[in-house]
N, C-alpha and C positions, 0 to 999 in steps of 0.2 A: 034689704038693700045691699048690696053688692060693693068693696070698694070703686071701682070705677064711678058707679051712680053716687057714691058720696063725696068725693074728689070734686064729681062736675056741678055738685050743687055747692059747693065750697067756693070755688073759683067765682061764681055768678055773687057774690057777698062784695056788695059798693063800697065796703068800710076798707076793704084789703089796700094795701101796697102793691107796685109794679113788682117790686122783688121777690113778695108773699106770694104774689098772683104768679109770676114766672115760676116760683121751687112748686106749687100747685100742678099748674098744665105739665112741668118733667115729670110729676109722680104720674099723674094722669097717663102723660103718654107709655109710658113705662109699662103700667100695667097695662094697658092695650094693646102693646106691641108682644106683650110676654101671651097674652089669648090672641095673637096671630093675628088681631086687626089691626092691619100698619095703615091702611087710608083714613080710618077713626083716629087715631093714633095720629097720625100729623095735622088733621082738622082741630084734634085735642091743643095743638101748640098754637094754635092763636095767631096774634100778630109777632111773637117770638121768630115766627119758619113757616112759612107756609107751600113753597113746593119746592122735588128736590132741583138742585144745582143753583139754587138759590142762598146769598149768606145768612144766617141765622142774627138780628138785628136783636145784640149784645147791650146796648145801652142803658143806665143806669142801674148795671146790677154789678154784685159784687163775683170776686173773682171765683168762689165754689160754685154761685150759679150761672154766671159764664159757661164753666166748664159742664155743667149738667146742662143744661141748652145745646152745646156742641155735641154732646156727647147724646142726647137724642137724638141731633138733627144727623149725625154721622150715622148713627145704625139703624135708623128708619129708610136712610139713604139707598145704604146696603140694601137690607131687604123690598121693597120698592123699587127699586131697581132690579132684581131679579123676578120679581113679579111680571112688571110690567114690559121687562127686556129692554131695558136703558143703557145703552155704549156709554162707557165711564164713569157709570156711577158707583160704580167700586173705587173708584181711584179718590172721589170727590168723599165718597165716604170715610174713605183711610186719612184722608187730610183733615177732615172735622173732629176727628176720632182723637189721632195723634196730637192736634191740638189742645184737646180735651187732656190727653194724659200728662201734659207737658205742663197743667195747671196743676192738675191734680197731683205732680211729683210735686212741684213749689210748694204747698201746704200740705205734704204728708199727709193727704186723704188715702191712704193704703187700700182701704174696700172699692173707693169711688176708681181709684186706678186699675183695680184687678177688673173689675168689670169693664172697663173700657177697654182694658189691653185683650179680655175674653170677646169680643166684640172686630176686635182690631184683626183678630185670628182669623174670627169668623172672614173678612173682607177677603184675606188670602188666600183661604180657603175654598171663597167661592171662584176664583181666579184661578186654579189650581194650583197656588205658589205652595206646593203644601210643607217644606222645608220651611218656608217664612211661618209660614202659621205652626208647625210643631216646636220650632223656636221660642215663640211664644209663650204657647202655652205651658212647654218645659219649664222654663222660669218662674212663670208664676207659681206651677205647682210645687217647687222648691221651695215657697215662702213657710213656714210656720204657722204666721195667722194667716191662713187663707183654708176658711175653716167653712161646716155647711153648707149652704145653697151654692156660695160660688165656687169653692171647690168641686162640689156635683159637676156643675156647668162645666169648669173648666175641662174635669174627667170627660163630661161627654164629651167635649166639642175635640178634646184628643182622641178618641174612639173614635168618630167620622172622619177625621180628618187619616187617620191608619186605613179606616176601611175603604176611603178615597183612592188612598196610596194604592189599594190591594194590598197590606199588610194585613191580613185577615187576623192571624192568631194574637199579634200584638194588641189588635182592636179589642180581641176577647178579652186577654188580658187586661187592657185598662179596665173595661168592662165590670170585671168580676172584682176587681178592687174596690169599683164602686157601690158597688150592692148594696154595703151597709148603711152609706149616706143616702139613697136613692129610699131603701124602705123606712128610713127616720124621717124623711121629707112629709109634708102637711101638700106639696104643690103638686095636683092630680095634673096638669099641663109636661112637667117637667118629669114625673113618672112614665108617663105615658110618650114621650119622647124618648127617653131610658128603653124603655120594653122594645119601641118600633126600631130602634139602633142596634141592639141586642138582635131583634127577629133576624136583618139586613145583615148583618155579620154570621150567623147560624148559616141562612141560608146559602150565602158564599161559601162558606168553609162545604156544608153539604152539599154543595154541587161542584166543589174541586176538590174532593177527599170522598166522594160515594155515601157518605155517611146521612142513612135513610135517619138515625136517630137525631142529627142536627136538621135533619130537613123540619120532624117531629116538635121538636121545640120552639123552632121557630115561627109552626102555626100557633103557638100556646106562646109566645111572647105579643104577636102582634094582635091576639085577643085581649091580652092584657091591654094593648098597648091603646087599643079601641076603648075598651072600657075606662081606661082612665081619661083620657079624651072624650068620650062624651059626655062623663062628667062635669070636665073641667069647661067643658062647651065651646074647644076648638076645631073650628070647622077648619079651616087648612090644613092640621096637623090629621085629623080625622082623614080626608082627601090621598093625603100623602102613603097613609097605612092600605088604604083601600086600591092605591096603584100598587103598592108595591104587593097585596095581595095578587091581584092580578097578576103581577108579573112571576110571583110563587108558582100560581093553578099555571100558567101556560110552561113552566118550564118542566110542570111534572104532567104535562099532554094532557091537562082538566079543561080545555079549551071554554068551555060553557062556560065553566066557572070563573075563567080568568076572563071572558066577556062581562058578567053580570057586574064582575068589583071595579072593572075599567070603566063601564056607566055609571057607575056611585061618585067613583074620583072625578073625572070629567064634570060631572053635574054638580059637585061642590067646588071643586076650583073656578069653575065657569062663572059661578054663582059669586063671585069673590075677585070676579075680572081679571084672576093670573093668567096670563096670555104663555108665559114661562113655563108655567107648571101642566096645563092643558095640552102645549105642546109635547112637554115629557110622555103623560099617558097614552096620546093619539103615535108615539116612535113604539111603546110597546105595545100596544095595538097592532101597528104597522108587525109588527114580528109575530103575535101571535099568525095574522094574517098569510106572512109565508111561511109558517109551518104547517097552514094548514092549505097551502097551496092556491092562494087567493090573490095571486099575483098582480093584479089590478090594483085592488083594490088596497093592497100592500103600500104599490109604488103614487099611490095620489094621497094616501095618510102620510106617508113618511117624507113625502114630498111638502103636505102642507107644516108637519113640526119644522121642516128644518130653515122654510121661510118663517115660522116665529123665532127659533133661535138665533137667528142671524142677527136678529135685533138687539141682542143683547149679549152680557158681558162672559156666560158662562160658557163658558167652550170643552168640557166633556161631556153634558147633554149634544151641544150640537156634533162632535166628534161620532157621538153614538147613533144620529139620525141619521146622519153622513152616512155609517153604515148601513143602515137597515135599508135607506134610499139606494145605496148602489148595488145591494144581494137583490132587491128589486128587478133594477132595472136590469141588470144580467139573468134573472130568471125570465123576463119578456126579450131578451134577447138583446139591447140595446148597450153592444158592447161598451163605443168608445164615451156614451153618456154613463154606465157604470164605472168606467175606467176613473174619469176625474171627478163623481162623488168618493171612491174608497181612497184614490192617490189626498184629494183634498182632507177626507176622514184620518189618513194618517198624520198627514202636517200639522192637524186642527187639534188632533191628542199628543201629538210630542210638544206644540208650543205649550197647551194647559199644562207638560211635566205628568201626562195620562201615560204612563208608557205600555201598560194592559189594554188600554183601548185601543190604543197605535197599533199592539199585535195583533187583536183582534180585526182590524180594517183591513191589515196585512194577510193576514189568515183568508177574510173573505176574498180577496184578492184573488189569493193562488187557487182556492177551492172556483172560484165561480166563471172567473178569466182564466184559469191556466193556459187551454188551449190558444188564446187568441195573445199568448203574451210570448215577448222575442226570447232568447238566450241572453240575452245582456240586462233584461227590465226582470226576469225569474232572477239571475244571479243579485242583482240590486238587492232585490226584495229578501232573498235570503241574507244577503249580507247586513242589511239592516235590522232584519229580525235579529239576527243573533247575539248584534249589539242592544236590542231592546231586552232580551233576556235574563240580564244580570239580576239576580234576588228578588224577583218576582216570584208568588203564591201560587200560581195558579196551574197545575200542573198540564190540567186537562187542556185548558187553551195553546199552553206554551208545546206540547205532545205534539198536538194538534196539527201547529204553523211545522215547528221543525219538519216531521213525517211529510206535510206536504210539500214544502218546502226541498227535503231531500230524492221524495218524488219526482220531484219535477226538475231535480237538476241530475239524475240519472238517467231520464230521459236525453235531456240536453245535451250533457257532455261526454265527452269520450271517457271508456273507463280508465283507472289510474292502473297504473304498473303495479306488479304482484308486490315489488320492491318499494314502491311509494306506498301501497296501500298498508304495508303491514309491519312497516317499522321497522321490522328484524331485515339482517345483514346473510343471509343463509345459501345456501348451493343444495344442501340432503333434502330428501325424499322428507325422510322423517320431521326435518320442521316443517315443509310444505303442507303435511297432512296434518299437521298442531295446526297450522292457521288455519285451516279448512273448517277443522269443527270447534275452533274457536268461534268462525264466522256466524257458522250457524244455528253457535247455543248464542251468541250475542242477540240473536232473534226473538228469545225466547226472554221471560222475568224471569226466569230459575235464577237461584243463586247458583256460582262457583265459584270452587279452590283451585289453586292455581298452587302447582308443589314445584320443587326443585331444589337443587344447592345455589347457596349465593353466590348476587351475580351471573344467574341464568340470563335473567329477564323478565323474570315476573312481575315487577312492576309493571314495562312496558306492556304484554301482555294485558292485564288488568286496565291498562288506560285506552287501548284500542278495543275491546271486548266494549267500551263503555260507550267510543268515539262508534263502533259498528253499529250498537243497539237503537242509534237513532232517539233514544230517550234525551226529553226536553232539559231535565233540569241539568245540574253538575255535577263532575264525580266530585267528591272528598273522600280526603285519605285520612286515616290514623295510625299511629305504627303504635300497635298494642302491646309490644314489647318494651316502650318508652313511657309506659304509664302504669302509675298504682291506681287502687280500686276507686276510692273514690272520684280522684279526676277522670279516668276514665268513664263511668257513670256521667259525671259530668259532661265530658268532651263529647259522648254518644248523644243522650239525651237533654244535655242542657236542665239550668235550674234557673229558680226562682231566687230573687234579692232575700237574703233573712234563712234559705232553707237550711242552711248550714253553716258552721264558722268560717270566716271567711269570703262567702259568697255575698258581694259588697251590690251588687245590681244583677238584675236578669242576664242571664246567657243563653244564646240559641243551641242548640246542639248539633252536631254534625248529620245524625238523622232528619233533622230539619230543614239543616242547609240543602241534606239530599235529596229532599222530596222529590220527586220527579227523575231523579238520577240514579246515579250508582253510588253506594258506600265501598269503599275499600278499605279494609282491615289489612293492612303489612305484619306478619309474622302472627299471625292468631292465636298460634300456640302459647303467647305472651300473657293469654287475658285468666282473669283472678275466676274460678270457678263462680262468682257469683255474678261477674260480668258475662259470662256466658251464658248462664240460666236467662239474662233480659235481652242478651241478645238471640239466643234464640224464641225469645217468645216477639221480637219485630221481625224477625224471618217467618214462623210462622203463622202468626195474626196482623202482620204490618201495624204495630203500637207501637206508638213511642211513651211511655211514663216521665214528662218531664219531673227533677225534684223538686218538691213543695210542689208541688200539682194536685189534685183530689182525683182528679180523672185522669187516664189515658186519651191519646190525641192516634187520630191514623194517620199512617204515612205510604206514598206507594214508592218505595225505595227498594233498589235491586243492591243484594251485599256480593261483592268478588271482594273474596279471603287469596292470601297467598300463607306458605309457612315451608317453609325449611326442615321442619324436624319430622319425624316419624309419626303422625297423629294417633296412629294404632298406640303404638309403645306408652304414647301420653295413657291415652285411655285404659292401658290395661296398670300403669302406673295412679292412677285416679287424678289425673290435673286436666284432662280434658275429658267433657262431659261426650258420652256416646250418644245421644241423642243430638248434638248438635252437628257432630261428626258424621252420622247416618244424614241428613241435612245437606250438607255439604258434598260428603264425598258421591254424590248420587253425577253430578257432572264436574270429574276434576281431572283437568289438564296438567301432565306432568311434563315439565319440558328436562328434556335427558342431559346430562353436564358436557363441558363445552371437551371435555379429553377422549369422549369418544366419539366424536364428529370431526375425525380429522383434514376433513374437506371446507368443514363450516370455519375451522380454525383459520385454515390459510384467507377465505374469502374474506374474516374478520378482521384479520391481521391490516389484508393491503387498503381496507376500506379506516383503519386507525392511524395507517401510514399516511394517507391522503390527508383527511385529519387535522394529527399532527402536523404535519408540513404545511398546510395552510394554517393554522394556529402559529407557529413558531417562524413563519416566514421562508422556508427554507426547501430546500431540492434534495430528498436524503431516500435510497431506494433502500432496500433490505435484499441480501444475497442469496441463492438456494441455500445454501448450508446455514444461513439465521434462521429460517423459516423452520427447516427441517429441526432448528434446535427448540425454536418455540413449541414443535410439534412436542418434541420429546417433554416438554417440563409436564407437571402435575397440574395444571391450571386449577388449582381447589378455590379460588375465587373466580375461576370463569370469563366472562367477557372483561367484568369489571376488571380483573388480574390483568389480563392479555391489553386493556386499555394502557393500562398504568404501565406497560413494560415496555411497548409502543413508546409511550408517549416519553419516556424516561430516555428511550434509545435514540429517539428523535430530539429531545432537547439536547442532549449531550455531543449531537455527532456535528460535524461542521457541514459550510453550505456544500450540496453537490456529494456527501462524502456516500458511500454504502456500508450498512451497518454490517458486521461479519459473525458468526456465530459466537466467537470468545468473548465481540462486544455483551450477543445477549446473555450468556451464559452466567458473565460476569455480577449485571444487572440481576438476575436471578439469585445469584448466590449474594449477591446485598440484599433483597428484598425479604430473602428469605433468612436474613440474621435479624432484620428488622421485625420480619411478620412472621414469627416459627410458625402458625396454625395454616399459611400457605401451604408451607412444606409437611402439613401432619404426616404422618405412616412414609414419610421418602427418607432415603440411608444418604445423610452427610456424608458417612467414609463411602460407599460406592459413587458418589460425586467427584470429589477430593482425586477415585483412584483415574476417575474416565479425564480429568483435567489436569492432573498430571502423565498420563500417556497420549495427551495429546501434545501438551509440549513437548515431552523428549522426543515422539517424532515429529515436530517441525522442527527440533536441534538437529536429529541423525540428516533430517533431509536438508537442511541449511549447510550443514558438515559433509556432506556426502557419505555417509553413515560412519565418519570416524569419531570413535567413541570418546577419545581424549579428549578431542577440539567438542564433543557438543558436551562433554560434562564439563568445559572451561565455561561456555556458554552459557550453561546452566545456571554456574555457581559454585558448581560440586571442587572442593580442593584436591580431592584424586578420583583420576578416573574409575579407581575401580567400585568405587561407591555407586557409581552411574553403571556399572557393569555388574554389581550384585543387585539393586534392583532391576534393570531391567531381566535379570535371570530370574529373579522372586516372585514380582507379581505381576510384570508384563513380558513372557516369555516371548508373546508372537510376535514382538519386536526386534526380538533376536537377527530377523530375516533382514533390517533395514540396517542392521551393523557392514561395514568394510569387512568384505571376505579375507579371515585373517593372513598373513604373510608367513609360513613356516621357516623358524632361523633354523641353520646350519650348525651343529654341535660341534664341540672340539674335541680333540681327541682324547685330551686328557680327559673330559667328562665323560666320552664314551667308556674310556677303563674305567673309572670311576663307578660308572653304572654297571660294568660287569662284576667289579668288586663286591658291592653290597649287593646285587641282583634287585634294583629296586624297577618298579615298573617306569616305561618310558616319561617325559615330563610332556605334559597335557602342551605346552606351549600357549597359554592366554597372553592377548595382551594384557 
């Protein structure tokens, strides 16, 4: 005898109390809703509740079993309602529920409230609040005592409610935390639900990461997860495992076989009167159907799930029939009736907070309608997608939408300018032909380096390379010059709470963030030889090794490196690995420094004028001879230099003024007492001597070359100081002097002169 059968022969005992008899039928129902028969299960509550959206008739009992009477009639609600496809009975159920826990806090029943608040979860969960329900259930799992069975629970129903999300890897991880409590468990029901959540989670990660060995295990969970189910002798749960078989065999083209487990599940739910769940198996049915091109037969299956879903409360099943009904009826041809099952498909998964299903509706959209859709409803649909894609798992899907997605608006729209498309500011040959075969390694997964001096551009560079390759996910960046070893291992690959001192909760890693995207590494040269060695084994094998991890995870992440320094010279120095180098330098883009582009200079210059001057508010032009001067400096910081001198000459000049070469020169010769490493290998004194010969001749020329009047000007106390230098080291200015005036001699000095016989006097002034 079985507890259930011993409950119900308990209850039937004439000696019992109304309050004996009521804490009776809640254990009763309990265990009958825990073996998945929720219509036994509310028959079990008597005149306590007898159907839903009915109140639960509270009277003469005390406040604990109040709260266990709500607290059945609440989750019986729930489920029963998704059975049956009941509009609201999630809502009704949250209100029984909440009520229940608002007793259970008054007497500090801590167990009796964990359960209900796991319960409570579940309601939002089915709703796809799933933020309300990870809320939840985060909480509780911070308590202390919240220890065995209902912590198990709580873990799973966090695992489904991740795998809901599409947070696949997170879902693993709760997962694997739970192992230990799941294999100490006595309850073959609650095992067996473990294993089938585990399989559903494998099999995601393996069909949005390629990985044939997650696919492998998750035949070998959801055998477990059969056998502990049939144990436990749950035919709903059994049902559940035998669609979602199904749905396994049709995604790896077993068609037969995903027929035979779709007849298993259908004949046990049917059997069980879920109209809900019947529904679900006949939409992947419906899918197998158009992969194997049974388009009929497709669009009248998928047509009859979604008039059962409509009936009730859950709206990413119906979101997903939505789809399958609308690839339908676009493969029969019936555009504008496909059009408003996928457009309603997407409304129906962003209300549930489905935002993976929304792409995927989107997706079948652009693939199945492209051609019958305007320029204005493609742009929508792109524009929408791309705000759905924020930190989403799913690479293969999110690849998918964008590719087609930027298909179709290439088609569309006129192309962009050389200048819009490519970020860079340029006039030469030679960058033209840098963005070319930037373009067209962008096409390609190869990793690339990207070399230059700083303040080439390499960054930008590296984010357009990322913006061209049409890959779904995001780039992230790290500048690996700004990390030690540790964090950096961390920053790549992310750890685990506990793996190390300090590491206070899970961290995701940047390779993770990047799935789907690109990684950018800034300055490479920076990473610790043993950051290198892991990172070339995720270029080579796309692994990521999160720490505290047992296993390695795959990632499809493309890495664009930039670096500054000589990579060779590292390598033959030992601090960067030749193997990672050979890797790398196979496609690397060297963009040449900005001093010997002296045409890219001037076009940078007038496009930082503009700029600035709309930045600062102000009308300020730059003169030939600024120009020609900026040409001359050493720009050893490049764009970024020539920004900052720009913008310097511009904040400082008045409205309307034009800037003049001494203004820039000036600005140079600050910058560069500020920044000596601007100026490395340039001669202060050959500076010094070119800006003091340019004064003294705008003196001679202010003076009309008379040499007194422009060393008054100058400052010089006698002229002839201003007349032995310019003899010393600026001779050729000689020529701008006043042609001198030859005096008339006396006579006495001419005797004079014949006296001592000395040679004539030079006559200087």
């Amino acid at each position: 005898m079985n507890l259930a059968e011993l409950l119900l022969n308990q209850i039937d005992d004439p000696a019992l109390s109304r309050l004996e008899r009521a804490q009776l039928r809640c254990e009763l129902a309990r265990e009958m809703e825990r073996d998945g028969d929720f219509e036994a299960a509310r028959e079990s509550m008597g005149e306590l509740w007898q159907r839903v959206g009915e109140r639960p008739c509270l009277d003469e009992l005390d406040e604990v079993t109040r709260g266990l009477v709500l607290l059945r009639a609440g989750s019986l609600t729930g489920w029963i309602g998704v059975a049956r496809q009941l509009k609201g009975a999630q809502e009704i159920a949250k209100d029984l529920i909440t009520e229940s826990i608002s007793i259970f806090k008054k007497l500090a029943e801590t167990d009796k409230m964990a359960e209900a608040r796991i319960d409570l979860a579940l309601c939002y969960w089915r709703e796809g609040a799933f933020d309300e329900a990870r809320v939840h259930l985060r909480d509780l799992l911070k308590l202390d005592d919240l220890q065995g069975e209902q912590r198990a629970r709580a873990l799973l129903n966090s695992a489904e409610v991740e795998r809901a999300a599409m947070r696949h890897h997170e879902a693993l991880a709760i997962l694997t935390e739970a192992v230990p409590l799941f294999e100490a468990s006595a309850d073959s029901a609650l095992k067996g639900k473990f294993h089938n959540t585990r399989a559903l989670v494998l099999r995601n990660l393996g069909e949005a990461e390629h990985r044939q060995d997650y696919i492998d295990r998750a035949l070998e969970e959801y055998t477990a997860a059969s056998f502990y189910l049939e144990k436990a002798g749950h035919k709903r749960f059994r049902a559940r495992v035998e669609n979602n078989l199904g749905f396994l065999f049709f995604t790896l083209n077993r068609f037969s076989e995903a027929h035979t487990h779709l007849d298993c599940a259908r004949r046990l739910f049917s059997s069980l009167k879920e109209s809900g769940s019947v529904a679900q198996v006949d939409d992947t049915r419906a899918q197998v159907f158009l992969e194997q091109k049974c388009y009929s037969d497709a669009e009248k299956i998928a047509r009859s799930a979604v008039r059962a879903l409509e009936q009730g409360d859950e709206q990413a099943p119906l979101a997903e029939a939505l789809t399958t009904l609308g690839a339908a009826l676009a493969r029969l041809g019936q555009v504008e009736a496909a059009k408003r099952a996928l457009e309603r498909a997407v409304q129906t998964a962003q209300q549930a907070g489905d935002r993976e299903r929304a792409c995927i509706a989107a997706i079948v959209m652009t693939e199945e309608l492209g051609e019958h859709l305007s320029r204005g409803e493609t742009m929508a649909l792109y524009l929408r997608a791309d705000e759905m894609f924020a930190d989403l798992q799913h690479p293969k899907i999110l690849g998918r939408l964008r590719k087609t997605a930027r298909r179709l608006l290439d088609k569309e729209c006129a192309p962009l300018s050389q200048a819009k498309l490519s970020g860079f500011v340029y006039v030469t040959e030679e960058i033209s032909s840098l963005l070319n075969r930037a373009h067209r390694l962008a096409q390609t997964n190869h990793s690339v380096l990207i070399t230059g001096e700083p303040g080439t551009g390499k960054e930008v560079l590296a984010r357009l390379i990322h913006e061209w390759s049409g890959r779904a996910g995001k780039l992230v960046a790290i500048n690996c010059a700004s990390t030690t070893e540790m964090p950096f291992d961390s920053m790549l690959f992310g750890h685990r709470r506990g793996s190390f001192a300090g590491a206070g909760e899970d961290q995701q890693g940047a390779a993770h963030k990047a799935d789907g995207g690109t990684l950018f590494l800034d300055e490479i040269a920076g990473l610790s030889l043993s950051s290198q060695t892991k990172l070339l084994r995720l270029i080579e094998h796309g692994e990521i090794h999160t720490i505290g991890e047992p296993l390695p995870e795959r990632a499809d992440v493309r890495v664009v490196a930039t670096t500054s320094r000589d990579l060779k010279q590292e390598v033959a120095r030992e601090s960067f690995l030749a193997e990672l180098l050979y890797r790398l330098q196979t496609f690397n883009l060297e963009i040449p420094p900005l001093r010997v582009r002296a045409a890219d200079i001037e076009a940078l210059t007038e496009h930082f004028v503009k700029e600035a001057s709309y930045e600062h508010g102000k009308r300020v032009e730059f003169t030939p001879e600024a120009m020609e001067a900026i040409k001359r400096m050493p720009l050893r910081g490049n764009a970024r230099e020539l920004r900052s001198v720009v913008g310097h000459a511009v904040l400082n000049a008045e409205e309307g003024a034009r800037v003049t070469a001494e203004e820039i020169e000036l600005i140079a010769l600050r910058a560069s007492t500020e920044q000596g490493s601007v100026w490395e290998d340039f001669s202060l004194k050959e500076e010094v001597l070119r800006l003091e010969e340019r004064y003294i001749e705008l003196a001679l020329k202010e003076t009309k070359g008379r040499v007194s009047h422009a060393a008054k000007l100058l400052g010089f106390k006698h002229h002839e100081s201003l007349s032995s230098l310019i003899a010393t080291k600026h001779p050729h200015l000689a020529q701008a002097r006043m042609p001198r005036t030859p005096r008339k001699r006396s006579i006495i000095r001419k005797e004079f002169q014949k006296t001592k016989g000395s040679p004539s006097d030079s006559g200087s002034i």
